[in-house]
N, C-alpha and C positions, 0 to 999 in steps of 0.2 A: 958890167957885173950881171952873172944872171939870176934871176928868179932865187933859183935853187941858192945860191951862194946867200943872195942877202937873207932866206929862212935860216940857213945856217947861222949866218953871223948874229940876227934877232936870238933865234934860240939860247942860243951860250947864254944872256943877261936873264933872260927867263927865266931857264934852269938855277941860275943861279939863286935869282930871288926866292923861287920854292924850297930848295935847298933851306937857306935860311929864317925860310918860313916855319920849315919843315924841322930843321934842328931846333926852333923857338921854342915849339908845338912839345917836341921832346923833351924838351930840358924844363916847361915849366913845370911838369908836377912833381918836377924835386924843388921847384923853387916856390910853389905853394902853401901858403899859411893855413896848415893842414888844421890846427883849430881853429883858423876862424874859418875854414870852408864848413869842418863839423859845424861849427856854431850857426851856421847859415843854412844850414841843410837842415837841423835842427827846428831852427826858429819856423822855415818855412811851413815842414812837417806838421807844426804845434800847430801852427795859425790857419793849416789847411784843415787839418783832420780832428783838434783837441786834442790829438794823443801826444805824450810824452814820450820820448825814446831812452832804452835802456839799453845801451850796446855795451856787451860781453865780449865780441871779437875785435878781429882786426879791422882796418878799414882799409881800403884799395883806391889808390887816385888813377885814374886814366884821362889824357886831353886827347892822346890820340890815338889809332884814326876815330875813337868814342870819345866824349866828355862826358865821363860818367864818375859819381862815387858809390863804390861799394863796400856796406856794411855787413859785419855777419855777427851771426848771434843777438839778433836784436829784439827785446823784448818793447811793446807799447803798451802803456797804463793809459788808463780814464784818469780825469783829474780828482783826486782824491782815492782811488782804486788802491787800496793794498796789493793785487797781486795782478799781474801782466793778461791784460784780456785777451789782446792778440801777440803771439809770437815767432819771429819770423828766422828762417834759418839765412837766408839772405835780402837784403833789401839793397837796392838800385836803384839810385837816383837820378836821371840822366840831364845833365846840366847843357845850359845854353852856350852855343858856342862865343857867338861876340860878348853879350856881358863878360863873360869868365876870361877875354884879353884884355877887358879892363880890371879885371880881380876884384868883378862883381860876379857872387854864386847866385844864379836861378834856378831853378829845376825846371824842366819840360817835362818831365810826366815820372812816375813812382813805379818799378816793378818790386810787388810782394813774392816771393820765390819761396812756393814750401810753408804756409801760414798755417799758426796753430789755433784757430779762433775758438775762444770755448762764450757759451754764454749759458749764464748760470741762473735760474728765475727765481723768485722768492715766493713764498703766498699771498706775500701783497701785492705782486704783480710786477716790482721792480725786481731789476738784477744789475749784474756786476757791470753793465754798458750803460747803465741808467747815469753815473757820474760822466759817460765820456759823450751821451747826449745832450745832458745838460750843458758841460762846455760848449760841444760843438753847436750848438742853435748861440751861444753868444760871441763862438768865435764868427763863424762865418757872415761876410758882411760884403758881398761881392756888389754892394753899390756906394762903396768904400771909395776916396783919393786914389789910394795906390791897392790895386785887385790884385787876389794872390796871384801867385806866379805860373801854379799849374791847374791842370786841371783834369788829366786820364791819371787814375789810379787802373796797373794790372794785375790780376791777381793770378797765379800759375800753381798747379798741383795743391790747391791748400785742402785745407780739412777743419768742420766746424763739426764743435760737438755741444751737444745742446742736455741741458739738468735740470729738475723742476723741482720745489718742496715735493711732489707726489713719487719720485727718487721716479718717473720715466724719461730715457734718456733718447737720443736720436743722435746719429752718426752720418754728414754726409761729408763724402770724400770726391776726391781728384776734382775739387771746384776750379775753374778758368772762366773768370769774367775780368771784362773791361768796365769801369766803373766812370761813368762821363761826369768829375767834380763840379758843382757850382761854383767855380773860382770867377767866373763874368756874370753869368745868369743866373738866375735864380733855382732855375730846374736840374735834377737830378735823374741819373739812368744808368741802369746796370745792364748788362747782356753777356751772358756766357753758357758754360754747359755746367752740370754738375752729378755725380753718380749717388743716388739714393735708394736704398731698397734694391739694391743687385739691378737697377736701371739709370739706363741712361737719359738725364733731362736738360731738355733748352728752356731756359726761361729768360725775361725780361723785365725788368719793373721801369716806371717812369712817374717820375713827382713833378707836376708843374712847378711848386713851388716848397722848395725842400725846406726854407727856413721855415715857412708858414709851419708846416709838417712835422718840422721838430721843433715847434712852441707848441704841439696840440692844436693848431689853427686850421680850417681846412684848408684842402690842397687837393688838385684833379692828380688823380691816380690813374695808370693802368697798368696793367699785370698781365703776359702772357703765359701759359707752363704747358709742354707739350712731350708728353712722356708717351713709350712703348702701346699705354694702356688707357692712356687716358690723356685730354685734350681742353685744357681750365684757359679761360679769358677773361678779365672784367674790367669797365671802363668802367666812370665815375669819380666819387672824390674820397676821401679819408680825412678823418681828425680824430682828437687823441685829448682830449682834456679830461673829463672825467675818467672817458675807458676811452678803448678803440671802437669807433664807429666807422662804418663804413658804406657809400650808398652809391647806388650804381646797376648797371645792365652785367649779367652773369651770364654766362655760356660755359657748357659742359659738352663734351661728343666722347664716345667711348665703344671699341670694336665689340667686349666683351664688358658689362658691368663686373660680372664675376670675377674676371682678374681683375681689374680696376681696385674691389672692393679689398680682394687680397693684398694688391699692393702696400693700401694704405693701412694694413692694417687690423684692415673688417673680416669678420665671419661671414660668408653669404650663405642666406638659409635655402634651407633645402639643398639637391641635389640636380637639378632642372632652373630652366629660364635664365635670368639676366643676364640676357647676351647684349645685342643692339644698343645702346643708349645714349639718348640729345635731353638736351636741356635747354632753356633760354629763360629766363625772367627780372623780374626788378629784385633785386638782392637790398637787404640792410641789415648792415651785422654791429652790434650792441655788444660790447663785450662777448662773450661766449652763447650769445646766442643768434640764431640767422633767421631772420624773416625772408619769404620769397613770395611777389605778389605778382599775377598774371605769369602765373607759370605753364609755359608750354612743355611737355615733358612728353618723351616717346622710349617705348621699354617693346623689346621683343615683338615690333611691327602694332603694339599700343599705344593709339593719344590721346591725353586727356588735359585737360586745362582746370587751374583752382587756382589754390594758394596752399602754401610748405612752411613750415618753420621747424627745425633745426638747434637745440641747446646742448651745453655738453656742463650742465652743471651737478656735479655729486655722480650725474649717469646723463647716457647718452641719448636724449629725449629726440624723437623724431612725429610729427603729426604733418595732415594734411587730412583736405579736404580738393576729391578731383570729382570732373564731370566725362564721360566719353562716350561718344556714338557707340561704339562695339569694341569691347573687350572679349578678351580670349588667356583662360588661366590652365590652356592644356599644357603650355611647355613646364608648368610649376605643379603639376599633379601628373605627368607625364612619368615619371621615375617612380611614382608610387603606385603597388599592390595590394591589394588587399587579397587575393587570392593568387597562389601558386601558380607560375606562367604553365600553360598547359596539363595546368590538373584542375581539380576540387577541392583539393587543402588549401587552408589559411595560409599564406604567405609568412613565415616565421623568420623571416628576417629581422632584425634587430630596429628600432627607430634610431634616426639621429635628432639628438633632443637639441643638441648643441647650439644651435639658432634662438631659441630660447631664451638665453641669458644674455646673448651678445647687448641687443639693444632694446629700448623702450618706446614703443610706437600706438600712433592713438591715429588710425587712417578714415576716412570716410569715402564712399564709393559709391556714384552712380553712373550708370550706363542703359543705352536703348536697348542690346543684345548683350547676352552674355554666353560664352561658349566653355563648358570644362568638359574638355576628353568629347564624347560623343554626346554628351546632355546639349540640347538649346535652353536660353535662358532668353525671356522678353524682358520688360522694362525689369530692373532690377535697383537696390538703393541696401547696400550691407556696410558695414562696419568693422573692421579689426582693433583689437586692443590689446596689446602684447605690453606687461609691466612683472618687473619680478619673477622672469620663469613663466608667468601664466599667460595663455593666449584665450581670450575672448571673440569670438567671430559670431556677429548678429546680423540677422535677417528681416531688416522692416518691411521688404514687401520684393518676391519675385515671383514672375510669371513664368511657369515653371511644369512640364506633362500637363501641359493645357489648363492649368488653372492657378491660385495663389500659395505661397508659402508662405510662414514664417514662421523663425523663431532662433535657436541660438545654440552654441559648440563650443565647447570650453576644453583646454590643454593645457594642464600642469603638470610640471616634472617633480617626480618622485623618485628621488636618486636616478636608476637607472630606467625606470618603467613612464611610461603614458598615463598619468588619470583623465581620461576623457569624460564628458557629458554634453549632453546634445538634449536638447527639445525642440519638435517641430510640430509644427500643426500644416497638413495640404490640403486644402478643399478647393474639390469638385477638382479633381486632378482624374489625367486620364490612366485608371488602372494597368494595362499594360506594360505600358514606356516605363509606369515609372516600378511597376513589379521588375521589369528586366535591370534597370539601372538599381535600385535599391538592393534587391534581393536575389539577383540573377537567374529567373526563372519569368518566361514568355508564355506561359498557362494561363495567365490571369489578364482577364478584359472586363472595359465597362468605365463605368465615374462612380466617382466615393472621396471621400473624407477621411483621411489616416493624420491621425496623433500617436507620436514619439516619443518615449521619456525613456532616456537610457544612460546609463552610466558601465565603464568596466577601467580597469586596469591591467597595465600591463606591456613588456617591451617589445613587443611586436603583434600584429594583427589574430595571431593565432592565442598570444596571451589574453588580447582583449579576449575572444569569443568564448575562453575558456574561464573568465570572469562576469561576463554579461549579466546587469541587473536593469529592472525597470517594466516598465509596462509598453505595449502599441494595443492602441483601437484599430479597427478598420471599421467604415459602413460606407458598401457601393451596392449599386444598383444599376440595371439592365445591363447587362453585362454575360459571360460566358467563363466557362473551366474547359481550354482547350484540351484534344490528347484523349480522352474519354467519353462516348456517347451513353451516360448513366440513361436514360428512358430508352435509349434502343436492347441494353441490356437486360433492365428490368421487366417488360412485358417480355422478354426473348423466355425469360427465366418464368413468366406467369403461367405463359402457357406451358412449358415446356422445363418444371423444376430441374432435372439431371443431366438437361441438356449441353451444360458445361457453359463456362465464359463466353469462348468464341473469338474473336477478334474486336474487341470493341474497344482496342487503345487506339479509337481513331476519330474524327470528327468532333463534337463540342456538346456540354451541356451549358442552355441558357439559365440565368437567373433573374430573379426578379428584383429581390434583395440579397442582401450579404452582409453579414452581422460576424466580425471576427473580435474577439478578447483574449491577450496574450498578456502572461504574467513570464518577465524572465529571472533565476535566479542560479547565478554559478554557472552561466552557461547553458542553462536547458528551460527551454519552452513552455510554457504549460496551459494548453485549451482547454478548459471548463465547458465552454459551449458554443460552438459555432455554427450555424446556420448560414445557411443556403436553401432561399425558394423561389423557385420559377413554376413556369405555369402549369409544366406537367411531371417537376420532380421533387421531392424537397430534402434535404440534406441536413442531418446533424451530425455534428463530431466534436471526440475530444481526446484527448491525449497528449506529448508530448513530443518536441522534436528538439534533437542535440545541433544545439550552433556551434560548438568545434568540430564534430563529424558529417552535419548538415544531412543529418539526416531525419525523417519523420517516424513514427511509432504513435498511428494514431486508429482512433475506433469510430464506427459512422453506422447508423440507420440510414439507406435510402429507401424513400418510397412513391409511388407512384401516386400524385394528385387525381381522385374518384372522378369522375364527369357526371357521375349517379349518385342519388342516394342511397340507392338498395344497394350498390355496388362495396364488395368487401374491399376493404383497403390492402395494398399489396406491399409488404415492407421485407425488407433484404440487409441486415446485419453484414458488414465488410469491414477489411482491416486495411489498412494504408502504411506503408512500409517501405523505406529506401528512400535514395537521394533526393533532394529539394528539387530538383531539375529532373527528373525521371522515374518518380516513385510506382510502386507497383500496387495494385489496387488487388486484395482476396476475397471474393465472397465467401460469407460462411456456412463451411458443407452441410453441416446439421440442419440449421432453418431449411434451405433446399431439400433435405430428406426426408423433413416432415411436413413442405407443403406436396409431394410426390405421393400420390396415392399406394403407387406400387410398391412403392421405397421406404414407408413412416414407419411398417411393422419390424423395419431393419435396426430400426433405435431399442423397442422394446427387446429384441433377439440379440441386440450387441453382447451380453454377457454371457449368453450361450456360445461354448467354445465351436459347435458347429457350424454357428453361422457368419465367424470370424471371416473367412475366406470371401464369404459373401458381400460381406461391409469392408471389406478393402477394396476387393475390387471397385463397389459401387466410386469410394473415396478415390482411386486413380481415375475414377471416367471425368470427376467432377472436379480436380485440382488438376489432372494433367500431372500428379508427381507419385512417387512409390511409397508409402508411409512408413517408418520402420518397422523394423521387426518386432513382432509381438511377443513380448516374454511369456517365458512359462509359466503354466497356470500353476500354481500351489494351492491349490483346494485338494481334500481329501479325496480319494477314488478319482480323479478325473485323470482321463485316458485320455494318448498322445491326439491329435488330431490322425486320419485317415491319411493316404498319401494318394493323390489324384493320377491315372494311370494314363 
């Protein structure tokens, strides 16, 4: 006989045995005690999860080639729950094969298919899953005789909708996690994906010890959540007796904070910065509110270390205290103008206030360097306080245009508009730098002392300036007023009254002192007396200048400091006129007429229509412009003027 022949004759008995293994396999699930395998599915269910089952459909036996039963329309209560917390459009049991030939039912693991999970919160803090916790911490006892049977719960396409006494609700969909039961060990763990907020997230949770966990007992926790925008981790432990506490190592990473902040929810203020953002620290969270202690925290290529806490009770309270080598707040004033990009006008853009109201923060802040836009800033130590709409921002001490600042800037919303206020005090600050950043005009050199008090309203930059109220001091010394040589012109003009301007928008007058007094109200300027004296010119003025057209309208004596006593003093009456950045400076023709020997008898003859022609002319040599046309004399008898041939 060969080989081949005795596989032959072996196979036939084989076949046949599977055969009748195979027809057994078939025929028992019509021969199944379909309620007691319910009742067994049932009981298992209860003793694994607390939940009760409510089934409304059919039920499906399969032994082969699966051992599964399936249920549909299955509602699960908490024990005592009036209404179905979780409900399932199919549930799948998947049963062990050898018990189930001796017509013992086990289950090897649970697929939830399509779950309706709602949880509903009260203001006490309990909800409608608070009866199917309380069960399940007295069912589960997996250091039991006999240990439950399974222990993977799946859960496939579900959907959990979440309700609070505050009627805010959350929605998240197409959940798929594996759930690893405590049926042997004591620890629990979930892992799957889930879609929230139009993203998509993987998270995992893990309880070392779940019974602890659900008596309120501690229990080591970790939690990973890694979504599109944002990237949460924390190890540690959780307990739950009076509130939820929670304590432990906290990690945050995040491409952009701005989305981040959107995802979850938040308003991010302003229009610039929170991009980059890490996190690390000791976390402890007390009911609704989080402490963060050794906080490492990095924002937009910024690091600073303190401490954070975090509450969301009544409103959403955020504070800290940071420390940092060198800050940098240009990407967060980066978007804002204050002047019209490529003009002289106020930037009339509307503000967005909307940051504002979002949340309540109480920050503290120091740094070695501090950088905004083009300013340096040395040691610096400020403050923000944002509560109700209003922002607070104080200045305890920065070194600042080479000398100290302080003082404080206030923002409240008024419907749609700004109400700002600001007080500052600079001393010994280096006039220039900070004339260019303050006031936009590089004229001005030297050191001095400038105090601020200002208040305006209004919804964009151009409102404020056309509301401006309050006062500024200025007092500097040795110093200069770039753009004009006033003593090259003044003797130019001593000797030589008619001899016109000339060119002297050019080189500098020094000073000695500098005495400025500014009253603002509605927008407009008002110098009573400013002074200006150096060693060989001295300067008074006073008039007005418009902060929404930024322009000056002002009146001035210069005069030339004697070196003699017998020496007559030489003074020159000028008008000051046009933009902050480029104003035009007029002598006045008359004083020149009358210190001009040849020229003074020309004032006494002005009303003589003869000698009109004469006094205009002189007036084009000495302004360089045509003056108008001289109306008609209306005096009796007076004859046309002559007509020159």
């Amino acid at each position: 006989m060969t080989v081949a022949q005795g596989m032959k004759r072996l196979g036939l008995p084989i076949a046949a045995i599977l055969g009748v293994v195979l027809a057994a396999l078939a025929s028992m699930s019509l021969l199944l005690d379909r309620n007691a395998l319910r009742q067994a599915v049932e009981t298992q269910i209860r003793a694994v999860t607390g939940l009760n089952l409510v089934i409304n459909g059919d039920i499906d036996v399969t032994v082969f080639p699966q051992s599964r039963v399936v249920f549909h329309n299955v509602g699960l209560k908490g024990g005592g729950a009036a209404d179905a917390a979780l409900s399932v459009d199919t549930m799948v049991a998947n049963l062990r094969m050898l018990p189930l030939l001796m017509q013992r039912f086990q289950i090897a693991d649970v697929i939830l298919a399509r779950p309706q999970i709602r949880v509903v919160r009260d203001a006490d803090g309990s909800s409608n899953w608070t009866p199917f916790i309380d069960t399940l911490s007295r069912t589960i006892k997996p250091d039991a005789e006999s240990p439950l049977s399974f222990s993977e719960i799946r859960i496939q396409d579900g959907q959990l909708t979440y309700t609070d006494a505050a009627e805010q609700s959350e929605t998240i969909g197409d959940i798929n996690l594996s759930l690893a039961w405590p049926s042997i060990s004591r620890s629990f763990a979930a892992t799957g994906q889930f879609d929230w907020r139009g993203a998509r997230v993987d998270g995992s949770i893990s309880i070392n010890d779940f019974i602890a966990a659900l008596s309120g007992e501690r229990s080591g926790l970790k939690i990973r959540i890694a979504a599109p925008s944002l990237k949460l981790a924390f190890d540690g432990a959780v307990a739950n007796k009076a509130s939820l506490m929670m304590d432990g190592t906290l990690t945050a990473d995040s491409g952009s904070l701005r989305n981040a902040l959107r995802w979850v929810g938040q308003t991010p203020p302003g229009r610039g910065g929170f991009g980059r953002f890490a996190l690390k620290a000791r976390a402890n969270l007390v009911g609704p509110s989080l402490a963060l202690t050794n906080v490492n925290v990095e924002l937009d290529g910024n690091a600073a270390e303190g401490v954070m806490t975090y509450s969301n009770i009544g409103r959403q309270t955020l504070q800290a205290t940071l420390a940092a080598g060198t800050l940098d707040f240009t990407p967060y004033v980066s978007t804002f103008r204050w002047l019209a990009s490529g003009a002289r006008d106020w930037n009339r853009q509307l503000f967005d206030l909307s940051a504002l109201t979002a949340t309540d923060l109480d920050i503290r802040l120091s740094a070695a360097k501090v950088t905004v836009g083009s300013s340096r800033l040395g040691r610096t130590a400020l403050g923000a306080n944002l509560r109700n709409g209003t922002l607070a921002l104080s200045v305890a001490e920065a070194q600042v245009f080479g000398g100290i600042a302080k003082g404080s800037f206030g923002i409240s919303r008024d419907d749609v508009a700004a109400d700002i206020k600001a007080q500052f005090q600079l001393m010994d600050i280096d006039l220039q730098s900070s004339a260019t950043e303050l006031f936009g005009t590089s004229k001005l050199s030297g050191r001095g002392n400038l105090s601020i008090t200002l208040g305006a309203t209004g919804s964009s930059p151009f409102g404020l300036a056309q509301t401006l109220a309050g006062s500024a001091t200025l007092i500097g010394h040795d110093g200069a007023i770039s753009g004009f040589n006033i003593e090259q012109l003044l003797k130019r003009l001593e000797r030589q009254p008619l001899s016109g301007g000339g060119k002297f928008r050019s080189g500098q007058t020094p000073f000695e002192t500098l005495k400025v007094a500014i009253q603002f109200n509605d927008g407009v300027a008002t110098a009573d007396d400013i002074q200006i004296n150096g060693p060989n010119v001295n300067l008074t003025l006073s008039g007005t200048a418009s902060v929404p057209s930024r322009e000056f309208d002002l009146k001035g004596v210069a005069s030339l400091v004697s070196t003699s006593a017998d020496a007559s003093k030489f003074e020159l009456p000028f008008v000051v006129q046009g933009p902050w950045d480029d104003p035009l400076i007029f002598p006045d023709p008359a004083s020149l007429i009358r210190r001009s020997p040849a020229s003074a008898p020309l004032l006494d003859a002005v009303k003589d229509r003869r000698t009109r022609d004469a006094v205009r002319s002189v007036l084009e040599r000495i302004t360089g412009q045509k003056p108008a046309a001289t109306p008609p004399a209306t005096e009796a008898g007076a004859s046309a003027p002559a007509k020159s041939n």
